[in-house]
C-alpha positions in Angstrom: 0.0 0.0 0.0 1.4 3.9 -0.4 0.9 6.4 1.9 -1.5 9.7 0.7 2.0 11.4 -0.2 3.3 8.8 -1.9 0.7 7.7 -3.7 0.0 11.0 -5.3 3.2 11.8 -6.3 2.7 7.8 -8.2 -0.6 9.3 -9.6 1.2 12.7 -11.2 4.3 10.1 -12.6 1.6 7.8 -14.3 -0.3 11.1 -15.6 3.3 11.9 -17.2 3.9 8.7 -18.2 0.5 8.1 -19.9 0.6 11.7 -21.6 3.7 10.7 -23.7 3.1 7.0 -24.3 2.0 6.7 -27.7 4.8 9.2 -28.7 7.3 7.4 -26.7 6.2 3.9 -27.8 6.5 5.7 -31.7 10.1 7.4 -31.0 11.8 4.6 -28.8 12.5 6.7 -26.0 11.0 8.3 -23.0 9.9 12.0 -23.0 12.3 14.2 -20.3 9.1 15.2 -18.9 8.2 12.0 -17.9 12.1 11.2 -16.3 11.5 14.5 -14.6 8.3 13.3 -12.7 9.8 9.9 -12.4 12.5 12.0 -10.0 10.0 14.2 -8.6 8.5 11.4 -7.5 11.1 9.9 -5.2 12.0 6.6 -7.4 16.0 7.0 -7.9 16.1 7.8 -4.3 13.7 5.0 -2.9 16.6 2.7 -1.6 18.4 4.9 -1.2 20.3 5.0 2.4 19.0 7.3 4.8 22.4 8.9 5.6 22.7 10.6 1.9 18.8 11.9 2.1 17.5 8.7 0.6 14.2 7.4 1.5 15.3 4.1 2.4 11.7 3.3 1.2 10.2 -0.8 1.0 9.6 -2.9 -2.1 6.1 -3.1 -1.5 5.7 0.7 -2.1 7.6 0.4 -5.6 6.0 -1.8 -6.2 2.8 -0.6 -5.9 3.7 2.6 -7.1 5.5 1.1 -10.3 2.0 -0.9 -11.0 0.6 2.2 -11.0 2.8 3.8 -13.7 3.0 0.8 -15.7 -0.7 1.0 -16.2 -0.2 4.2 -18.0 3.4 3.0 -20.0 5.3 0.3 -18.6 8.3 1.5 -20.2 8.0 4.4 -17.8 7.6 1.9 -15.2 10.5 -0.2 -16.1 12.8 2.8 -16.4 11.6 3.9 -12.6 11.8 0.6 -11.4 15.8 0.1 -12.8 16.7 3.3 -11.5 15.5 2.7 -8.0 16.7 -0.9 -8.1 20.2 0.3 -9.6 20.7 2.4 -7.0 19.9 -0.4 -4.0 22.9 -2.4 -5.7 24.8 0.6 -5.3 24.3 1.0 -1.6 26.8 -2.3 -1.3 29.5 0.5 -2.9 32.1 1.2 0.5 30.9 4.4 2.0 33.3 6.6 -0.2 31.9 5.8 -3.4 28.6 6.3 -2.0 29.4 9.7 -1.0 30.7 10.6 -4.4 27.9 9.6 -6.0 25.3 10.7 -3.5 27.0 13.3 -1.1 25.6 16.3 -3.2 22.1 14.8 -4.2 20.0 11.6 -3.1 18.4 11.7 -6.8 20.7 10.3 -8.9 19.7 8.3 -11.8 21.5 5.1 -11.6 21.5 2.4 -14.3 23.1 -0.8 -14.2 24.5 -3.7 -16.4 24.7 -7.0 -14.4 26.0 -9.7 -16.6 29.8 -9.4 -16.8 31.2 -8.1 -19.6 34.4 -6.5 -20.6 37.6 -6.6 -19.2 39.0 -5.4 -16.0 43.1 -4.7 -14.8 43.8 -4.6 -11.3 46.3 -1.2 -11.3 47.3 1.0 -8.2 44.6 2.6 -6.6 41.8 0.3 -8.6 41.1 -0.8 -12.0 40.9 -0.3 -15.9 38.2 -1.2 -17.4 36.9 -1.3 -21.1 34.1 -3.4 -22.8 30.4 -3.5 -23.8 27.3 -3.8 -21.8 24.4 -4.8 -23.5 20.7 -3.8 -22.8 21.2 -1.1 -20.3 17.9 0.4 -19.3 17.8 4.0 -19.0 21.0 4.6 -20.4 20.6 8.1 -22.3 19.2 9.5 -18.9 22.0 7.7 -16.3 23.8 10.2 -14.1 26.1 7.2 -13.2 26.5 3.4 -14.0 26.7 0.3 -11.9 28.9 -2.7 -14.1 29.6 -5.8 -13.5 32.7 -7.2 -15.0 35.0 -8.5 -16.1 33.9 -11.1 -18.8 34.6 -14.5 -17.4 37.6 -17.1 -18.2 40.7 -18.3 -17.7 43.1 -15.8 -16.0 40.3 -13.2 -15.2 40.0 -12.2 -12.1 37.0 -12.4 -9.8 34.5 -10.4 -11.2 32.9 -7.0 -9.3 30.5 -4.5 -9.7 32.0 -0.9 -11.1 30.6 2.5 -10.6 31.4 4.9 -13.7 29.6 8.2 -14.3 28.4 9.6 -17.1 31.3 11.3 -18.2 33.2 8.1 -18.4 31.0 6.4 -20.8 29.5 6.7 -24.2 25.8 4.8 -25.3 25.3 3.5 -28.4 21.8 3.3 -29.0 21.4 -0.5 -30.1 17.7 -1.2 -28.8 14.8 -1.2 -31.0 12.4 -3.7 -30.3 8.8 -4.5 -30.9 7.3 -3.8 -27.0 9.2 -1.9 -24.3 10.3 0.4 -27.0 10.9 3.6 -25.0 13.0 1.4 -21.8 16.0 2.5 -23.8 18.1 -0.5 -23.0 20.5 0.5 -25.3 24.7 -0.9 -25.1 27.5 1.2 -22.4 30.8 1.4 -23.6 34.0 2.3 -22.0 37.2 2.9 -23.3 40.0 2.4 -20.9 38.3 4.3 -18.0 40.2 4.2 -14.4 37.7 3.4 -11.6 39.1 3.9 -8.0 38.8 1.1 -5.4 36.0 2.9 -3.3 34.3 3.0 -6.4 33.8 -1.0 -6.8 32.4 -4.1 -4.7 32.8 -7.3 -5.7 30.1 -9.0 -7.5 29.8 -12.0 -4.5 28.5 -9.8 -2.0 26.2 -8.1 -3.9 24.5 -10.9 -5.2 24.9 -13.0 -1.6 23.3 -9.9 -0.3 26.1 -9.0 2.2 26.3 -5.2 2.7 29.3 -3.7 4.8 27.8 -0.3 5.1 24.2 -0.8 6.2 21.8 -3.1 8.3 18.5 -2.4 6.5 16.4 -5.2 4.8 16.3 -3.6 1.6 20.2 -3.1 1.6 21.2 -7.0 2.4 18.4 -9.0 0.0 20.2 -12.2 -2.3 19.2 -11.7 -6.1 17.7 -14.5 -5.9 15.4 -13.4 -3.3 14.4 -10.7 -5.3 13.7 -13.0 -7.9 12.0 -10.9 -10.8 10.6 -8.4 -9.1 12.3 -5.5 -10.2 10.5 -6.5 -14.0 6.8 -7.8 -12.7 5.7 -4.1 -11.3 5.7 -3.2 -14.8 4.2 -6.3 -16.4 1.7 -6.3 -13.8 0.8 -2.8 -14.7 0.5 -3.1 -17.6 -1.6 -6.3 -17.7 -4.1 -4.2 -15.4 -4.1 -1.3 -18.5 -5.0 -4.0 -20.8 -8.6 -5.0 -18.5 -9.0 -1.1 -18.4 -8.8 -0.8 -22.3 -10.6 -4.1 -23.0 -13.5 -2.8 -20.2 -13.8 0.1 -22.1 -14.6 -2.0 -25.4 -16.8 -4.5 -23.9 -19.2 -1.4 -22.5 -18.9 0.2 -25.6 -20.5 -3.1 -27.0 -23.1 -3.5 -24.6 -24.3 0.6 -25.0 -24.6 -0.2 -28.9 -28.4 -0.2 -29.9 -30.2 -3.8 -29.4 -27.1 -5.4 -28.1 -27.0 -7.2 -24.8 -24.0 -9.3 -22.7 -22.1 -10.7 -24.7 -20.7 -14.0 -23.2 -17.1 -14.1 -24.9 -16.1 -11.6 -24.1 -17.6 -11.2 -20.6 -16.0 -14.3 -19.7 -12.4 -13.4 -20.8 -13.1 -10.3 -19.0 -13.5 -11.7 -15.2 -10.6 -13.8 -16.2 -8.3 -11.4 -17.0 -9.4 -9.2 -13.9 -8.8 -12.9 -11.5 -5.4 -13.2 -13.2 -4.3 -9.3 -12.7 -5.4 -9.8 -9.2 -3.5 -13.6 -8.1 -0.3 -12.1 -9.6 -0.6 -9.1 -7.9 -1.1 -11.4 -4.4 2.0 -13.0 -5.5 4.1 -10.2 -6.0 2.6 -8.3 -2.9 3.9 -11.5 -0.9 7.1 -11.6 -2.3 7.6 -8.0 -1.7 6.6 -8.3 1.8 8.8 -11.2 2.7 11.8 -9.2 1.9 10.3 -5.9 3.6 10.4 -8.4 6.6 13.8 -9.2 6.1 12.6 -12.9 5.6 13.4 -13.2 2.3 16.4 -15.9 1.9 14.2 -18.8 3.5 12.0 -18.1 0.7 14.4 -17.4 -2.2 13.5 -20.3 -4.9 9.8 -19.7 -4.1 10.1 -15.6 -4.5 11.8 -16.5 -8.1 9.1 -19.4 -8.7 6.0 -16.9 -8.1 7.5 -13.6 -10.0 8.1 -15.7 -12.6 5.1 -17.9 -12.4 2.9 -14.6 -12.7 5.2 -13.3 -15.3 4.0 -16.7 -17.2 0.2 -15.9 -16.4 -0.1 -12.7 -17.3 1.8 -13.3 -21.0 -1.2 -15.7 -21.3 -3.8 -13.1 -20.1 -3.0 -10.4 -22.6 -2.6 -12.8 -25.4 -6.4 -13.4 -24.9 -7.3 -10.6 -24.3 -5.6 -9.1 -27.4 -7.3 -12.1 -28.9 -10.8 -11.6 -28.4 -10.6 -7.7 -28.6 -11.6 -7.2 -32.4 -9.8 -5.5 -34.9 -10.4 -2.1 -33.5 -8.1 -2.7 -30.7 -5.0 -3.4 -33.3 -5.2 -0.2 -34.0 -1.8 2.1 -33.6 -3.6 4.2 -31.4 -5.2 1.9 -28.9 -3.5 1.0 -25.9 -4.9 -2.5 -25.9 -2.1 -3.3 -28.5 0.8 -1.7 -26.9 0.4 -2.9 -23.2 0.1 -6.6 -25.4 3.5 -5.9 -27.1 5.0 -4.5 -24.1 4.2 -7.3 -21.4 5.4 -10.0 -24.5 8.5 -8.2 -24.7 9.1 -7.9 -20.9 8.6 -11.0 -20.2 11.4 -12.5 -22.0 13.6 -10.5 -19.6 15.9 -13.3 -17.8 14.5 -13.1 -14.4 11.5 -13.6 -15.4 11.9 -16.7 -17.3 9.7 -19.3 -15.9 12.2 -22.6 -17.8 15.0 -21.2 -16.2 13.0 -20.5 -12.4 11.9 -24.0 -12.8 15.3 -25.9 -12.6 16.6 -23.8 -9.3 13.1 -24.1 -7.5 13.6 -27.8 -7.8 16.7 -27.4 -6.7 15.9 -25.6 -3.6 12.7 -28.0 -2.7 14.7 -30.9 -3.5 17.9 -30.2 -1.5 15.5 -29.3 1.9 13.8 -32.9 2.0 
């Protein structure tokens, strides 16, 4: 649930958001207006710690409040969600790096690349490091960049997580897909770029969930806990856009003259609206467990669920997109784009229900 305050400030970021969908869904990229109220309201800050004016705010606000702005545009919503959760992997950065990046201003906009790439040299004082990161969402509006590297293989040395800012590294705009158009997930590259020791953490502890430099739940949660989280608030949202656009055709069906219910559609309807609401449950619970700081008990199930309802709703919007008519394939209609979005999205890797599967059996098979 959000607060009054908070959830206003999530109603004027949706308002934004919605206001430059279409055009942002055309032009592959997000307007700066909606960034702006993205910032105003308090998502690059959320996790934030405390000590640098951060809200040190839960994941069952975000989510929530990222629900609530991918019902508008889930690109939007993905964008908030990555800079919020960029900047929690950050808060594992030792205390100096934090303060560079944080000591003037809580609202930085963090983005992050988490499969290793590149390569990194150990030199004194820290590292070089040069390479590609692929699929980097948010990247034309990052203030600073969280990388993992280097690339693994023989010789390389343990990989860690690198903080660079955005003078250090160029985008090359590589991503133009068919849904999540405007997440602007395009490629990082650096070019032989020096980054300090208090600027980097090693990969281990961020994804263990050990954090030297606070004690707060949201600063000390495995990545597996998280399981896919960070990408459902937008899928979720957008799933719920889709039964608002679909609602909107049905009663425009039933207020036509001499037409009644019409059972089809009705039916996919209340389906759709059961589905939205069980994976919202489970993402509410998952989100709750690691507010409670309860999370690692529960990893492989956290994954299984976020997944799981990734896998659902995929299956609700293809119906829905289905039974809609051909009005609702229409450029314009919103039906269409929440369909192409959630498809998109849910190919993300954390979300990948054939790739949850094997660990949860893992996990329920190793605590017979």
């Amino acid at each position: 649930m959000l607060t009054d305050d908070r959830a206003a400030r999530a109603a004027l970021a949706a308002e934004s958001a919605g206001r430059y969908a279409r055009e942002a869904d055309r032009s592959g990229a997000l307007d700066p207006e909606t960034v702006k109220a993205l910032t105003a309201a308090g998502y690059p800050r959320h996790f934030v710690p405390a000590r640098w004016g951060g809200a040190e705010g839960t994941f069952t606000e975000l989510t929530a409040a990222m629900t609530r702005v991918g019902r508008a545009c889930a690109s939007a919503a993905w964008c908030g969600s990555m800079f919020a959760y960029s900047a929690r992997f950050s808060a594992h950065l030792p205390l100096a790096g934090q303060e560079e990046a944080w000591g003037d201003s809580p609202d930085v906009l963090w983005v992050s690349g988490l499969v290793p790439s590149g390569r990194a040299e150990a030199v004194d004082g820290g590292f070089r490091l040069d390479g590609r990161w692929s699929y980097v969402s948010g990247a034309l509006f990052a203030d600073w960049a969280l990388l993992a590297g280097p690339t693994p293989g023989p010789g390389a040395p343990p990989p860690r997580f690198f903080a660079v800012p955005r003078a250090d590294f160029a985008v090359e705009e590589s991503w133009d897909t068919v849904g999540m158009r405007a997440t602007g997930s395009h490629t990082v590259v650096l070019s032989d770029v020096w980054v300090p020791e208090h600027r980097t953490v090693p990969l281990a502890e961020v994804v263990g969930g050990v954090n030297r430099t606070s004690d707060r739940p949201q600063h000390a949660v495995p990545l597996m806990s998280l399981g896919g989280l960070t990408c459902l608030a937008p899928v979720l949202g957008a799933a719920a856009g889709m039964v608002d656009a679909y609602t909107g055709l049905v009663a425009a069906r039933r207020s036509a003259p001499g037409a009644g219910p019409t059972p089809l559609n009705d039916q996919v309807l209340a389906r759709a609206a059961a589905e939205v609401d069980a994976a919202t449950l489970l993402a509410e619970r998952a989100a709750l467990l690691l507010d409670q700081g309860r999370a690692r008990p529960f990893a492989a199930r956290n994954a299984r669920d976020t997944a799981h309802a990734a896998r659902v709703l995929v299956d609700t919007a293809h119906e829905l997109v289905r039974t809609a008519g051909t009005a609702a394939q229409d450029a314009a209609h919103p039906l269409q784009r929440h369909w192409r979005d959630i498809t998109v999205a849910a190919t993300h890797a954390a979300l990948r229900f054939d790739r949850i599967a094997t660990a949860y059996t893992d996990a329920v098979l190793a605590a017979r």
